[in-house]
Structures are given as structure tokens and as C-alpha cells.
C-alpha positions, -999 to +999 in steps of 0.1 A: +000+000+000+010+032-008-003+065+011-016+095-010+006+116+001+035+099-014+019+095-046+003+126-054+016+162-058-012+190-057+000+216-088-035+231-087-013+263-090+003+253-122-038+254-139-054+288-150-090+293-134-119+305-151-150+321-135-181+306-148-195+337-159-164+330-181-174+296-198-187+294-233-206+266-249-184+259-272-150+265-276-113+251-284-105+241-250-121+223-227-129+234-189-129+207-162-146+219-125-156+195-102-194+193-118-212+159-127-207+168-163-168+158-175-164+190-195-184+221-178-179+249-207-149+258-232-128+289-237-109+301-268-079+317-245-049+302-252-024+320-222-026+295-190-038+263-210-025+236-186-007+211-213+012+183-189-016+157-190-024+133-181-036+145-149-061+141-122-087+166-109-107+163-079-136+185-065-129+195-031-166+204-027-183+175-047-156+144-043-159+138-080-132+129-097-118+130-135-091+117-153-081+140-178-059+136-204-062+166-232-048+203-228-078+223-206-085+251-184-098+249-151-135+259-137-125+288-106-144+269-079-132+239-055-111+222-081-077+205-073-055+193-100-030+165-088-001+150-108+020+115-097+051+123-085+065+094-105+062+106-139+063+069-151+028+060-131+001+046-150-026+073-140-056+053-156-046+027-125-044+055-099-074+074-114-095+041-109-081+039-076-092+070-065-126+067-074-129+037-050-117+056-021-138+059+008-142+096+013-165+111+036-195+135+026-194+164+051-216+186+029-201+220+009-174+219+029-139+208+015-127+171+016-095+172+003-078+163+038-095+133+038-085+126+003-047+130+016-055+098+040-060+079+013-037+041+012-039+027-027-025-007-034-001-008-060+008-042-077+034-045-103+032-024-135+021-052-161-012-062-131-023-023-130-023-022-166-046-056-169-070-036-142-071-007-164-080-026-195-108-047-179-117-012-164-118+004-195-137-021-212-168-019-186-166+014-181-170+018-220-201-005-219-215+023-194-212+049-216-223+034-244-255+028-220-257+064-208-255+073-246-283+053-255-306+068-229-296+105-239-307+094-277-340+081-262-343+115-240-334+136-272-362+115-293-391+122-268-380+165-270-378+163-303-414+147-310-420+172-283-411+203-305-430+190-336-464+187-314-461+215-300-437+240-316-465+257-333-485+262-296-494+296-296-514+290-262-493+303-230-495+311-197-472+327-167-460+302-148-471+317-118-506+322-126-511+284-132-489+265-106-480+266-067-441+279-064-424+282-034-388+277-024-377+251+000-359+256+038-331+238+056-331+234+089-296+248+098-268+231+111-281+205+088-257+179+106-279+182+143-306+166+123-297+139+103-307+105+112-301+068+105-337+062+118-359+043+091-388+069+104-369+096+095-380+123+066-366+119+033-338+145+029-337+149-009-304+163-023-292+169-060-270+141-053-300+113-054-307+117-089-291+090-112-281+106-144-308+110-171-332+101-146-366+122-146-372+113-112-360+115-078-370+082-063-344+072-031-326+094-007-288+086+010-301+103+040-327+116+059-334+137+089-358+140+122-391+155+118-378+181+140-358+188+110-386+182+089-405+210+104-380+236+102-377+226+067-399+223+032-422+194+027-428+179-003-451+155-020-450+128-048-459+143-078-444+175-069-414+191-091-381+206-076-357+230-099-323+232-087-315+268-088-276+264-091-260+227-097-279+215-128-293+248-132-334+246-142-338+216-150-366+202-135-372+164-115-408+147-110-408+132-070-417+097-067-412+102-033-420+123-005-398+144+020-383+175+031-362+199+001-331+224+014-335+260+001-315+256-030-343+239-042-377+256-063-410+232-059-434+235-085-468+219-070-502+223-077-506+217-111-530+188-121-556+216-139-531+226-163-503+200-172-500+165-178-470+155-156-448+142-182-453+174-208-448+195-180-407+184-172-404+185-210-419+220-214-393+231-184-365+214-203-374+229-239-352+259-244-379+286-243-384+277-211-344+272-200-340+305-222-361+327-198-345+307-167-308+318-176-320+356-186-311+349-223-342+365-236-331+396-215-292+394-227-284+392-191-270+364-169-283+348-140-263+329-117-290+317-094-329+307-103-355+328-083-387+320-075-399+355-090-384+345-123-400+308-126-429+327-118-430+350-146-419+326-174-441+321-200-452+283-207-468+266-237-504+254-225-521+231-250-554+211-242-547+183-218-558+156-244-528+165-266-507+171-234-519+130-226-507+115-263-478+136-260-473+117-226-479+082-242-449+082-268-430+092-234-444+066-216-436+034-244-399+059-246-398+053-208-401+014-213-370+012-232-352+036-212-362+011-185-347-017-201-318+001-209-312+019-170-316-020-156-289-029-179-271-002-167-274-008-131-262-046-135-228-031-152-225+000-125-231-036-097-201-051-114-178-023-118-184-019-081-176-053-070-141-053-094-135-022-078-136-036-048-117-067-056-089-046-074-088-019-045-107-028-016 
């Protein structure tokens, strides 16, 4: 075993930061922050490009962690970039190493001490390198399965815009839903709970990628808690209003929401469910969230601004075929995210058989 610290050199100084406010959509080179998604925006700079890759980056707030291996930029917040000190290490091996490392969630705070306490087993060069190609193979098989459903999710918006991109019936938000911003009961920590009877304490973190719903919770706190916070029912919708900015998750559960979370309730009369989340997604929507239509930038959703965005309203009945062809979509996506799963099971248990 070897500890991190021996390993691992932190050049995070050695990378150029870019504020957010600073990331374009596309762009010659790619910027990594510590965000779900691998590549957060782009730039077109070319002074402070950090070229000695491969590399590692880890998100001191988040505990995610990327491999990265082209020329990039990095995003301004929470990122640490980490190179071996041995410049002959195969950082595939140690990249796949890190990923099984136990590290603790304390919240937004910063977890890159723990990551220093991190032991990593090193066999010889010719066994890391078998690792990394059986890891490489599965984890390829998992993209390929997160492809799919991303093709299935772009299928359903874009029968979505031919139904209804000619809708010239809208409505304000506001004037047709309940929307009300959820509360955390604060220090979170005094009221979380490993009771079974405990509230459901939904967090962005619970929602498996290119999921439309929020079905489990890690964690959940006292109804103490609960009452000092926002409750929520099934059905209900929450908006993010900064990680995964506006887009919008249908509750199959129910439970208590922190304040960086909008709730849109209330809104059987008007929308069918399923052509509601892809009305939120559809970019007049998401235009009007990020202050596009305004030329403006908005760094944080407000409940005064999802309640002045303008919707598409058409007659429930086309609203309810619109929500069949997403329903039989749903069935293969089904298929597909139980596929998934069983490969996400098994690179778990190699993980733990190669690390653990």
C-alpha cells in the first residue's frame, strides 16, 4: 500500500482558473470543474492552457473525480488538480483507484484532507495495466448505455417540439402552478438521522443521471428537521436553482427539500405530468430561466423569475398523447437503465476486488 501523500503532488497552481461567468458553450478548449458533467464549458484563451496531461482533478466540494488527459483550463471553484510524483505512473490505474476511495460527505465543505489519508495498493506495472483494460472495457459498456438513454431522451424532445412548436397557447408560470422555495433546517448535521422513520432529505446528489425522477434518498433527517424545513409531495417538481441549473425532477417520493431547491406543486388543472418536465426542459423555457431573452446572466434561479416565465399550455388531451410516446420511450429507457445498473453492480464489485 501506498499513502496518497507519497503519490500525489497537488500543482492546482500550475492550472489557470476561469469564473463561470467566463465559460462558453463551445469553444477550443475544454474546462474541467468538479461538476457531474466531465467538460463544464470551453474557452478560446490560449495564455494558461495547462498542457502536462495526463492528470487528475478532484472537487474538493463535490468528491468527484476526472481523469483527464487533453490540454484544458480549469473551472474557478473547488477544483484540485493532482499530478504522480513518479512521472512513469500509469494514472488510468491510480485514477481508478481514486474513485474507490472511501471519502467522507461532510456537505459544501472541503474534503481534500481526507482525500490526503488515502492508502492505494499498488501491484506490479504489467497487473495495473490488466486492471485498467478490464476497467476500460466496462466502463466503456457504461457509456455506451448512458449514450443510449440521452438518444431516447433527445427522441421524446424532439417529437416534443413537432407537437407542439407551433402552440401559440401560454400562460405565466405563476398564474397556473403553486411555487415556493424550499428551507433547511440549519446546522443540517444536528438533524440527520439513521432512523428508518426519519424524513426523506432529498439532495441533487439522489438523482441518477438521465433520470426524470427522484425516487431514493442517501439520508434523511428528524421531523424536528422536517419542520424547520420544506415538505414535499409525490408528484411535486423541484428546480435546482444552481447545480444543474433549471432543469426540472418529478418526485416519486416524498420528503423535506433544502432552500436551493424551487417546488413546483399544484398543477393537475393545467399540465400533464410528463409534458410539463419537457416543457421546463425545452429551451424557451431554459431561455427565460438563464436571462437569455433579457441578454443578461443569471447565476441563481428565483422563484420570481419561474414565476414570470411564460409556458406553452395546450389542451390536456394532446398534453396526454404527448405523454404516451414518453411513456412506451420510458419502457426502453427502462430496459436500458436495468442494464445499466447490472454493469454500474459489477464495476463496483471489481472495484472492490482490485482496491478494496
Amino acid at each position: 500500500m501506498a499513502r496518497f501523500t507519497d503519490l500525489f503532488l497537488d500543482v492546482t497552481k500550475d492550472g489557470h482558473k476561469i469564473p463561470k461567468e467566463n465559460y462558453l458553450p463551445q469553444g477550443k478548449y475544454p474546462i474541467i470543474d468538479q461538476g457531474q458533467e466531465y467538460i463544464a464549458g470551453y474557452s478560446d484563451e490560449a495564455e494558461g492552457l495547462y498542457e502536462d496531461v495526463p492528470a487528475i482533478i478532484f472537487g474538493d466540494h463535490t468528491r468527484i473525480i476526472k481523469y483527464v488527459d487533453r490540454p484544458c483550463f480549469l473551472g474557478a471553484d473547488g477544483v484540485k488538480l493532482l499530478k504522480a510524483k513518479d512521472s512513469n505512473s500509469n494514472y488510468k490505474y491510480l485514477y481508478y483507484a481514486l474513485c474507490h476511495a472511501k471519502i467522507p460527505n461532510t456537505g459544501y465543505n472541503r474534503h481534500f484532507k481526507w482525500l490526503k489519508e488515502v492508502d492505494i495498493r499498488l501491484p506490479n506495472k504489467h497487473e495495473q495495466q490488466n486492471v485498467v483494460g478490464v476497467l476500460d472495457q466496462l466502463t466503456g459498456l457504461i457509456s455506451l448505455r448512458k449514450q443510449q438513454l440521452a438518444k431516447l431522451d433527445e427522441l421524446v424532445r424532439a417529437h416534443f417540439g413537432k407537437m407542439f412548436s407551433g402552440c401559440k397557447q401560454k400562460e405565466i408560470l405563476g398564474n397556473v402552478v403553486s411555487i415556493s422555495r424550499g428551507a433547511s433546517p440549519r446546522p443540517i448535521s444536528e438533524y440527520l438521522t439513521d432512523d428508518v422513520n426519519g424524513v426523506n432529505w432529498i439532495k441533487i446528489g439522489d438523482v441518477p443521471e438521465n433520470s426524470l425522477y427522484i425516487e431514493h434518498t442517501k439520508e434523511r433527517i428528524t421531523l424536528e428537521g422536517a419542520k424547520k424545513s420544506r415538505y414535499v409531495h409525490k408528484g411535486d417538481f423541484v428546480l435546482s436553482n444552481s447545480m444543474s441549473f433549471g432543469r426540472p425532477y418529478i418526485l416519486n417520493i416524498d420528503g423535506c427539500v433544502h432552500d436551493g431547491w424551487l417546488i413546483i406543486s399544484d398543477y393537475s388543472e393545467t399540465f400533464q405530468p410528463l409534458y410539463l418536465y419537457y416543457a421546463i426542459r425545452d429551451s424557451e423555457v431554459q431561455n427565460q430561466f438563464s436571462g437569455k431573452v433579457n441578454g443578461a446572466t443569471v447565476k441563481n434561479l428565483n422563484s420570481d423569475l419561474v414565476k414570470n416565465t411564460s409556458i406553452k399550455t395546450p389542451p390536456l388531451q394532446l398534453q396526454q398523447q404527448f405523454s404516451e410516446f414518453s411513456s412506451k420511450v420510458g419502457q426502453v429507457k427502462l430496459t436500458i437503465q436495468q442494464s445499466l445498473d447490472k454493469l454500474e453492480v459489477l464495476r463496483k464489485s471489481l472495484m472492490q476486488e482490485y482496491f478494496g
